[in-house]
N, C-alpha and C positions, 0 to 999 in steps of 0.2 A: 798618652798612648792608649788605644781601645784595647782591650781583652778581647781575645781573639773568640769567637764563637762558632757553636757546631754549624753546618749546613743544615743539619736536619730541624736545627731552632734555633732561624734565623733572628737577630733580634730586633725589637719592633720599639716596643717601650720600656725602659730604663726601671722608670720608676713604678712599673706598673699599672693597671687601669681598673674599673670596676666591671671584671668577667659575669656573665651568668652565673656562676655556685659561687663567687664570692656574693653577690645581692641573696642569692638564696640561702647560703650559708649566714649571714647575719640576719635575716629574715627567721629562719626557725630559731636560731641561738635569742633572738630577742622577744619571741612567744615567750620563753622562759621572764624576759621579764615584763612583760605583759602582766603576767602571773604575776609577778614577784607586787606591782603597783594593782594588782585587783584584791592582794590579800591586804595590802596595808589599807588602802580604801573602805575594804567592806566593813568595817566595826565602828564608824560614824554614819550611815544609814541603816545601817541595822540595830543601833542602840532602844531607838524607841521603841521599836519591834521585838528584840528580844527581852528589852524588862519587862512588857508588858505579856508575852507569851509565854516565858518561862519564871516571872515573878524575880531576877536577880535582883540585889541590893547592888549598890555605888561600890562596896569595896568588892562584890563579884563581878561586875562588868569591869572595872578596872583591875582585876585578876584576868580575865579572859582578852580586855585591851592589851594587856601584856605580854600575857605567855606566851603571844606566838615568838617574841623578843627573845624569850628562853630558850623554844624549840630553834627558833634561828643564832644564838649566839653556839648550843650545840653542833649544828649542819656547819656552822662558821669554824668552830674547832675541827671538826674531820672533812671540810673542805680540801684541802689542798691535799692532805693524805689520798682523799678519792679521788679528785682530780691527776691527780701523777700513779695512782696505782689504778685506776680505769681508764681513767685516758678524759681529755674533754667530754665528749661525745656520752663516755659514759657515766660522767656525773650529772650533766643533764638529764639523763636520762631516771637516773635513778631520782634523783630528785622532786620530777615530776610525778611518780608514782607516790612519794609521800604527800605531794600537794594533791593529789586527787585522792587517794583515800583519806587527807583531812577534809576539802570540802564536801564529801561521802557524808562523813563522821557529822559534820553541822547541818548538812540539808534535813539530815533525819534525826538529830538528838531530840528526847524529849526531855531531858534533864543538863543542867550545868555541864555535869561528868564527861559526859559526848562531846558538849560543846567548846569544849579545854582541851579533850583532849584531838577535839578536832582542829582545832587554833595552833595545838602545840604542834602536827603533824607539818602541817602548813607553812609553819614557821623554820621547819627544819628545812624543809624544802628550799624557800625563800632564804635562808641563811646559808644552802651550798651554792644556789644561781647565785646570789647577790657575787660571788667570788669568781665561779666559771662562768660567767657570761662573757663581762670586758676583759678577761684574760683571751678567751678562746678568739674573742673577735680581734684584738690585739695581737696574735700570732698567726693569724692569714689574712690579713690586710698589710698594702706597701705600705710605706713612712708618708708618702704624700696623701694616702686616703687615710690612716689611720684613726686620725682624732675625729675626723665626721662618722666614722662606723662606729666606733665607740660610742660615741655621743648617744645615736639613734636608742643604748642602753637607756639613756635614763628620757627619753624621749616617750618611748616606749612603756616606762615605769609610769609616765607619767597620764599617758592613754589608759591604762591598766585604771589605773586611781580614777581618773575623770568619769569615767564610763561608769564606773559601782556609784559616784556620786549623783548622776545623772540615774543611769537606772535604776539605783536604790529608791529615787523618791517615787516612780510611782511602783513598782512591784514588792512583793513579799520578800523580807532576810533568808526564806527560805529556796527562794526563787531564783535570790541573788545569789546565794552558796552554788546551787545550781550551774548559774550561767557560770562561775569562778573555773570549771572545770574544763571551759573549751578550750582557753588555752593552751592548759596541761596539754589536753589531748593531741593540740595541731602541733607542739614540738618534738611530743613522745614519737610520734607517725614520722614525722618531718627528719628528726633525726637519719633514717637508713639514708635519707639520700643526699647527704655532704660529706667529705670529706674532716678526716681527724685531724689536729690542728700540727703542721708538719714540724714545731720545734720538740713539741711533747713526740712526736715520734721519733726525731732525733737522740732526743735525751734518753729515749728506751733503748737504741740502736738501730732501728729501723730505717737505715739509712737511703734504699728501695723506696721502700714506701714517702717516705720527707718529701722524697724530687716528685713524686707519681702524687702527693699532697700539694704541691707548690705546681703545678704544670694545672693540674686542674682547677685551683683556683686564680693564677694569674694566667690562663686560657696556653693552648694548646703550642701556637705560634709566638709566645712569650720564651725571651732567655733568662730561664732561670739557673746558670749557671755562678752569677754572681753573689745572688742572696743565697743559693746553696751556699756556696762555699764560704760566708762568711758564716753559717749557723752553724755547718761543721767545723771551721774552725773555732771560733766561741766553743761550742759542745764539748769541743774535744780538751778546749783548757781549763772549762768547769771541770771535766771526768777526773783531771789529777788530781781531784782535791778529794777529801776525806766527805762523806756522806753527812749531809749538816742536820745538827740538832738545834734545837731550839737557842739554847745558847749561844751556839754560834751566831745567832742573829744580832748577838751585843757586841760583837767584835765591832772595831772604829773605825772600820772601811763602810762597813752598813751606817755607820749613826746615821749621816745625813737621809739616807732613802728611809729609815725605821721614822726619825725627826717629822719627816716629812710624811711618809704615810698613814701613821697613828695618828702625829698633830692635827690633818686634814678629816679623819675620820672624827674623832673628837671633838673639835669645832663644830663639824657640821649637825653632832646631833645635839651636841650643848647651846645650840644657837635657836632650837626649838621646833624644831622640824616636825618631828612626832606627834607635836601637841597637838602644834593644828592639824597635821593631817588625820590624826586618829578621831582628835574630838572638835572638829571645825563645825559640826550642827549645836555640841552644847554650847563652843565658845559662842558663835552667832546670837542662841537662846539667851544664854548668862547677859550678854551686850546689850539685848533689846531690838534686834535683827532678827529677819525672818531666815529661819536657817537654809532654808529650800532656795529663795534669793539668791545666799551670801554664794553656797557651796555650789549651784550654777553658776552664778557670778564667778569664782575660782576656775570652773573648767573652762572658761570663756577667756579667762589670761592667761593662764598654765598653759596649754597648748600652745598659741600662738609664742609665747618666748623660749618653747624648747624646742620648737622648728626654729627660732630665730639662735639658739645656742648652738644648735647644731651645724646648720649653715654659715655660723661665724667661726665653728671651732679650729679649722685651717688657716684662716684670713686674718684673726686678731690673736691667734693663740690662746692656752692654757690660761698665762696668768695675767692676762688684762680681761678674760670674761669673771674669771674666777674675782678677782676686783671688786668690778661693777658688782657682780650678785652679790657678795657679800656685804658692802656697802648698803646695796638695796634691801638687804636681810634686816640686817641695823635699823633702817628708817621704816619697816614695817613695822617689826617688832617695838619699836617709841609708839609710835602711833597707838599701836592696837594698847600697850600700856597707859599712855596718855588716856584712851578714850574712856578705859575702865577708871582711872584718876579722877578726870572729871563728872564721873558718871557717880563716885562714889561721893563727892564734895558739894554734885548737882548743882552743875556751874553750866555746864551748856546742855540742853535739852538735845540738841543733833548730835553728842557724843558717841552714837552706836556707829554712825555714820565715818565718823573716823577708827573704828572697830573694823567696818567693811574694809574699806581705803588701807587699812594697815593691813590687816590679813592679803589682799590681792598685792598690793605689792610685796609682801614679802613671797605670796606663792608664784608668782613673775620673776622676781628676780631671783630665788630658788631653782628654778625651774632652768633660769637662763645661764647659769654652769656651778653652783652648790650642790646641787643634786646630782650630776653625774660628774662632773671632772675628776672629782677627787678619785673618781671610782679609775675615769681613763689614766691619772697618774698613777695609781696603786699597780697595773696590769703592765705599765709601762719600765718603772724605778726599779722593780728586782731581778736578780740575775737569775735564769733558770734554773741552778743549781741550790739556792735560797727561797724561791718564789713559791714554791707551796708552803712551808712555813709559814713565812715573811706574809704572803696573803691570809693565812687564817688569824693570822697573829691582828693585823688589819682589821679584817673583817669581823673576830670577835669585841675588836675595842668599839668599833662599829654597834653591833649589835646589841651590848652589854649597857653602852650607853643612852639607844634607843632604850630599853628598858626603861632605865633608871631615869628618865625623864617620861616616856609614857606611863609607867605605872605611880610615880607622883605626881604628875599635871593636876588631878582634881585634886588630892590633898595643898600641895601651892595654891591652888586656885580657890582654895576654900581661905587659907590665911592672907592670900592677899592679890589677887588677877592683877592688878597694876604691876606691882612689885614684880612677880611672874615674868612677866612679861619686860620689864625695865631688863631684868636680869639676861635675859634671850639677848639684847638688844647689846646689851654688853660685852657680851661673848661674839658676838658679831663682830662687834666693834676690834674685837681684840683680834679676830680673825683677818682682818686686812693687812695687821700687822706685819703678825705670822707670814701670811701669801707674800709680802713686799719684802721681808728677810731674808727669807727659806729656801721658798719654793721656785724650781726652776722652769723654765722656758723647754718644752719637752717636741714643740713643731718642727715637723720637717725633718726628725735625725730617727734614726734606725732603732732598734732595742735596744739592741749591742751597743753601739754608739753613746745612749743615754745611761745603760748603766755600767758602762767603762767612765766613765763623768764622773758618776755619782760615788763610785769606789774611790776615785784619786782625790775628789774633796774630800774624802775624810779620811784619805790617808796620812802617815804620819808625816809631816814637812821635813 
């Protein structure tokens, strides 16, 4: 039986379509991560430049590879706080002004001090986007567009990176800090002109506003009287519940979404991610590769497989890209071990060659859903009324673990690059597991939908 609908909006598409302020609206929300992959980028082209200009030692540049890790596991802590007491719109917003007055901070530091504490500035920034990006774009997109707008997140991230690598090699780190700030700027501007994301207004009470959010971005002549009513109804049976504290989040209705949230953040940075991204010119160097080559070479596969993740993210779902990439992560990371193995035993003279070959496949298959999925199930799996916690909570294990693998890479690498690298491979390895146990099938169903799921698998039987 239809749902009877207003005259005044008549109904056209069901499941929705991609309006003007919805492309526009994920267009500025993904400036943010633009930003977020131009800051992880720029401290492997700029490495040669800054030891050589500011005289760092090994354990300073990998304090400053780092701390943006710290500044971001911070922004990752009072993520979700800001987000649900600003509102979407205004944790981007504020975030970006710590990302441009860090890259302020490094364009002009003449000493370390600037440059730390421009890194850490940056980092906080990047540690509240990395949360409200694929949440915010995950709350005004339909269930049928949802996992391709998503995607475009780490799509995005990935453009961010590529581009510092590419323009790092021929311009100055100072030049590069520089250019780091446009993107701030086209989200900061960009922001007045979309819409705030209509569950987050919901969950404030603004219930005026929700529908006057949902009309503008699923277009004028859209009925949105169905997905209303299911946010307000949803909303209104979070409201009965008691105001959640962290705690709350170990209740056995969450296990499975926390299981799953954490475990996918966790993997993904224990799988090695960081290493290469932050130091893919030393790894190059160390291998016997031309770094300028290799880290061309990278932007030249990274791209093309994160339009191709994106593009698939509807058609094959969540957990058979998430698969493949990781599998693919696995077989990079051998390789690139294998090659430092033979390279140390001086068994084959073309071992750098499978150093190149490992690193591009792993940054392909990376790219083509390790890199962002896990981010579009995290924005997906928790219920409004848990979700800002539950995402910093996320996003800090995230962040914390980036660290802890960027700011060791050169000490490992110094005891032993094969081993390293073996170890990554393994963790990959283990990750397939995980995804083929765990992780569920999130295409094509609603928020509501998926995390009414995920509460009854781990309800008590």
């Amino acid at each position: 039986m239809e749902p009877e609908s207003s005259p005044l909006l008549p109904r056209i598409r069901p499941d929705g379509g991609a309006t003007g302020v919805l492309v526009l609206s994920t267009f500025i929300a993904v400036a943010g991560s633009y930003a977020f992959g131009s800051a992880v980028g720029f401290s492997s082209p700029a490495q040669s430049g800054i030891l050589q200009d500011l005289g760092l030692t090994l354990p300073e540049y990998s304090l400053f590879g780092s701390i943006s890790t710290i500044g971001a596991m911070f922004g990752a802590i009072l993520s979700g706080k800001i987000a649900d007491l600003l509102g979407r719109k205004g944790a981007m917003g504020l975030a970006e002004l710590f990302n441009v007055a860090g890259w302020l901070a490094m364009a002009f530091s003449m000493n370390v001090w600037w440059l730390d504490i421009g890194r850490l500035f940056t980092g906080f920034g990047i540690g509240l986007l990395s949360y409200v990006v694929p949440v915010y774009i995950a709350e005004i997109t339909p269930k049928n567009l949802r996992g391709v707008f998503t995607s475009v997140n780490q799509l995005m991230i990935c453009f961010g990176l590529s581009v510092m690598y590419l323009v790092g090699n021929v311009i100055t780190w100072r030049l590069l800090a520089l250019i780091g700030t446009i993107p701030c700027l086209i989200q900061l501007l960009g922001l007045a002109l979309i819409p705030e994301s209509p569950r987050w207004l919901a969950k404030i009470g603004r219930w005026d506003d929700c529908e006057a959010s949902l009309i503008r971005v699923r277009g004028k002549n859209a009925n949105i009287f169905d997905e209303a009513a299911e946010i307000r109804d949803y909303t209104r049976a979070l409201d009965q519940l008691e105001d959640s504290r962290m705690i709350d989040l170990f209740q056995r209705k969450y296990a499975h979404s926390l299981i799953v949230g954490v475990g996918l953040m966790v993997l993904q940075q224990f799988g090695g991610v960081n290493a290469i991204s932050y130091y893919a010119s030393a790894i190059f160097s160390s291998a016997g590769y031309s770094n300028r080559v290799g880290t061309t070479a990278m932007v030249i596969v990274q791209i093309p497989m994160a339009v191709t993740g994106t593009l698939l993210m509807e058609k094959s779902g969540r957990r058979q890209l998430l698969l493949v990439s990781a599998a693919g992560t696995c077989l990079g990371c051998f390789l690139i071990g294998l090659s430092y193995l033979l390279q140390d035993l001086k068994l084959w003279e073309s071992s750098p060659f499978l150093a190149l070959m490992g690193v591009l496949i792993f940054s392909g298959s990376f790219s083509l859903g390790m890199g962002g999925i896990p981010w579009v199930i995290m924005s997906e799996i928790f219920p409004i009324n848990v979700k800002g916690l539950a995402g910093s909570l996320v996003t800090v294990v995230n962040w914390l673990g980036s660290w802890i693998i960027t700011y060791s890479f050169n000490f490992l690498a110094q005891w032993s690059s094969a081993g390293t690298f073996f170890m990554f491979a393994t963790v990959c390895g283990f990750t397939t597991i995980f995804i083929i146990k765990l992780v569920p099938e999130t295409k094509g169903r609603t928020l509501e939908e998926i995390q009414a799921s995920m509460i009854s698998f781990g309800a008590p039987k």
